[in-house]
N, C-alpha and C positions, 0 to 999 in steps of 0.2 A: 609134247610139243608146245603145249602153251605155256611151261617151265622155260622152253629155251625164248621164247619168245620175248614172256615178262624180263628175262634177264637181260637179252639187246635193250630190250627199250630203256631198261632201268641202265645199260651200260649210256645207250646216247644220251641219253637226259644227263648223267653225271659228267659225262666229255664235254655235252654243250657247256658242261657252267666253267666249265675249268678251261676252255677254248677261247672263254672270251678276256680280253686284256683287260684290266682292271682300268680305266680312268683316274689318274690321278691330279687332282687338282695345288694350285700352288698356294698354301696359306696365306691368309689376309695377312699382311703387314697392321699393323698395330704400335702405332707411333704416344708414347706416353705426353698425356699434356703437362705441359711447362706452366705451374703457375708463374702471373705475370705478378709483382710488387703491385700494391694497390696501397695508394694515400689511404692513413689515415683520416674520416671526417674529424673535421676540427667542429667544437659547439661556434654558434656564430658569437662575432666579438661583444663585449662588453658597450660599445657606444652604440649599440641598434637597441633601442627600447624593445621589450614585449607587448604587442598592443593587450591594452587593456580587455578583459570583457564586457561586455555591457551589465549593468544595474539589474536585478528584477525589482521592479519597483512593487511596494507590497503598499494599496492604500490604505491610509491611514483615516478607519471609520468611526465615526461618535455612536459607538453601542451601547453606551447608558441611554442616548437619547433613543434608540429605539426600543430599548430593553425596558425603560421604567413604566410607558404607558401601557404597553401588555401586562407589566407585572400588577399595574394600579387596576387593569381587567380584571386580570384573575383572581386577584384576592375580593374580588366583588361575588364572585360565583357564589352561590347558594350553598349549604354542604359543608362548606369547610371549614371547621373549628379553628378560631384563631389560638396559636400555641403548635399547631402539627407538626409533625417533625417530616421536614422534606429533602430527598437526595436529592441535590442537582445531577444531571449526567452532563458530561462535556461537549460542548458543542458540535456538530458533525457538520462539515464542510462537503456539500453535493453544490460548488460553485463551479463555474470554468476555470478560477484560479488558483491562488493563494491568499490566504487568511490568517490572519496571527488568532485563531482559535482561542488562545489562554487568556486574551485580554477581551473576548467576548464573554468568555465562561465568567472572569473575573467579575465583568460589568454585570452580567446580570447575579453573580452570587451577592453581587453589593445592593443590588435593587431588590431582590428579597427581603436582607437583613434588614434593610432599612424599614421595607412596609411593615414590618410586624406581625404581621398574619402568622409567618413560620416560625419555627423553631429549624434553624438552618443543618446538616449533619456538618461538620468542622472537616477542611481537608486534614486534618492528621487523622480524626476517628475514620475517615473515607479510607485513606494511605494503609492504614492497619488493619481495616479489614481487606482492601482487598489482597493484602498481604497473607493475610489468615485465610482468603479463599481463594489462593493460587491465581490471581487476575493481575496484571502486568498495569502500570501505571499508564501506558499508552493505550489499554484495550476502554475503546468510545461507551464500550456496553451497547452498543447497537444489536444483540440478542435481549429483547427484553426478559426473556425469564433470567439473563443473567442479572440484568436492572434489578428485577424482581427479588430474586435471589440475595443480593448484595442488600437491597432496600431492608428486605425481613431480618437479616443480621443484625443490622445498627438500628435496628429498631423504627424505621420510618414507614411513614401511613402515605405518605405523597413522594411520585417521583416526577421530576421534569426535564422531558427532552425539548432541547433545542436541536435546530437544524436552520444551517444557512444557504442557500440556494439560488440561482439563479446568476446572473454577472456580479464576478466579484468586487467591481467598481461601486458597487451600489445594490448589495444583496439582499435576499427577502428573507426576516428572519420569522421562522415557524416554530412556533411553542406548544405542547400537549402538557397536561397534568395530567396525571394517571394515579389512581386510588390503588393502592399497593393490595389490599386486602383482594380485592375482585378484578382487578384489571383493567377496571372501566375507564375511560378518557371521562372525566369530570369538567377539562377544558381546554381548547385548543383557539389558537391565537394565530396573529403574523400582522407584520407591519416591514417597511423598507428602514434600511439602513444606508442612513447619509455618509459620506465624506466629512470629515471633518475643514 
C-alpha cells in the first residue's frame, strides 16, 4: 500500500509540472548603435601664441663671500698641519629652494686653495676614484662612512661638509671638518649667504 501510494504521488507531482503552461516571454529587441562621424580635433591655429611659463628664478648668491671667512676660521684651528690633504664633499642643499650647489662647491673649493693650509684632493683624482668605488658623480656622500671611505682611498686626513640651509634667498651655510683617521669633527662653522 505505501508502493501504490508513493507512486500517485510521485505521478501528481510529475502531472503538476507538465500542467503548467510554460510563460514565454518576447525577446528584447536590440537595436545596434549607429556610430555618428565625429570631427576631427584640429591642433589650435598658428596665430594663438602659447602662453609662456613663468621663470624659476634661482638667486644669484656671493658664496666666496660667505665661504672665505669660515675657511680663514678653520685653518686657525689648533691641530691641523698646514699641507693636509682635504676632500671637499659637495654641498648639500636642506633650503626651501633651489641652489646652483656647483658654484657653491666651486667657491668654497677656491677659498681652500687659496688659504694654504690644505693640500686640496683634485676633482679628476675625486672623479676616478669614485669611479674605482662604484659612487655615481651625483651621489652628495651624505653616508659619512662613504666620505670616509672615499677620503682613505685618495689618501686624505681631512674631509669637509658643507650644508646650505634655511631660505634659499639668503641661506645659512654650515661647515664641519672632520679628521678622516677618528671621525672627530675638529671644526664646525656657519655664516649667511648674501645675494649678490
Amino acid at each position: 500500500m505505501k508502493k501504490y501510494l508513493g507512486i500517485v504521488l510521485m505521478a501528481l507531482v510529475i502531472a503538476g509540472c507538465t500542467s503548467r503552461v510554460p510563460q514565454t516571454e518576447q525577446p528584447a529587441t536590440i537595436e545596434p548603435a549607429v556610430p555618428t562621424p565625429s570631427k576631427p580635433q584640429l591642433p589650435p591655429s598658428e596665430s594663438q601664441p602659447l602662453p609662456t611659463p613663468p621663470k624659476i628664478q634661482v638667486p644669484v648668491l656671493d658664496w666666496s663671500a660667505a665661504a672665505t671667512p669660515l675657511v680663514g676660521q678653520m685653518v686657525k684651528t689648533d691641530g691641523i698641519t698646514r699641507g693636509s690633504i682635504l676632500l671637499l664633499n659637495k654641498l648639500k642643499n636642506n633650503t626651501n629652494g633651489s641652489l646652483q650647489t656647483a658654484q657653491a662647491t666651486t667657491a668654497l673649493y677656491n677659498a681652500l686653495a687659496s688659504s694654504g693650509q690644505f693640500t686640496m684632493v683634485s676633482r679628476e683624482q675625486l672623479g676616478v676614484a669614485r669611479q674605482s668605488l662604484g659612487l655615481s658623480e651625483e651621489d652628495s656622500l651624505e653616508s659619512r662612512s662613504k666620505a670616509v671611505g672615499l677620503a682613505r682611498y685618495v689618501g686624505a686626513q681631512y674631509v669637509l661638509y658643507a650644508d646650505a640651509s634655511g631660505d634659499a634667498k639668503s641661506p645659512e651655510l654650515s661647515m664641519q671638518l672632520m679628521l678622516v683617521q677618528t671621525g672627530e669633527i675638529v671644526w664646525s662653522g656657519n655664516g649667511t649667504v648674501r645675494q649678490q
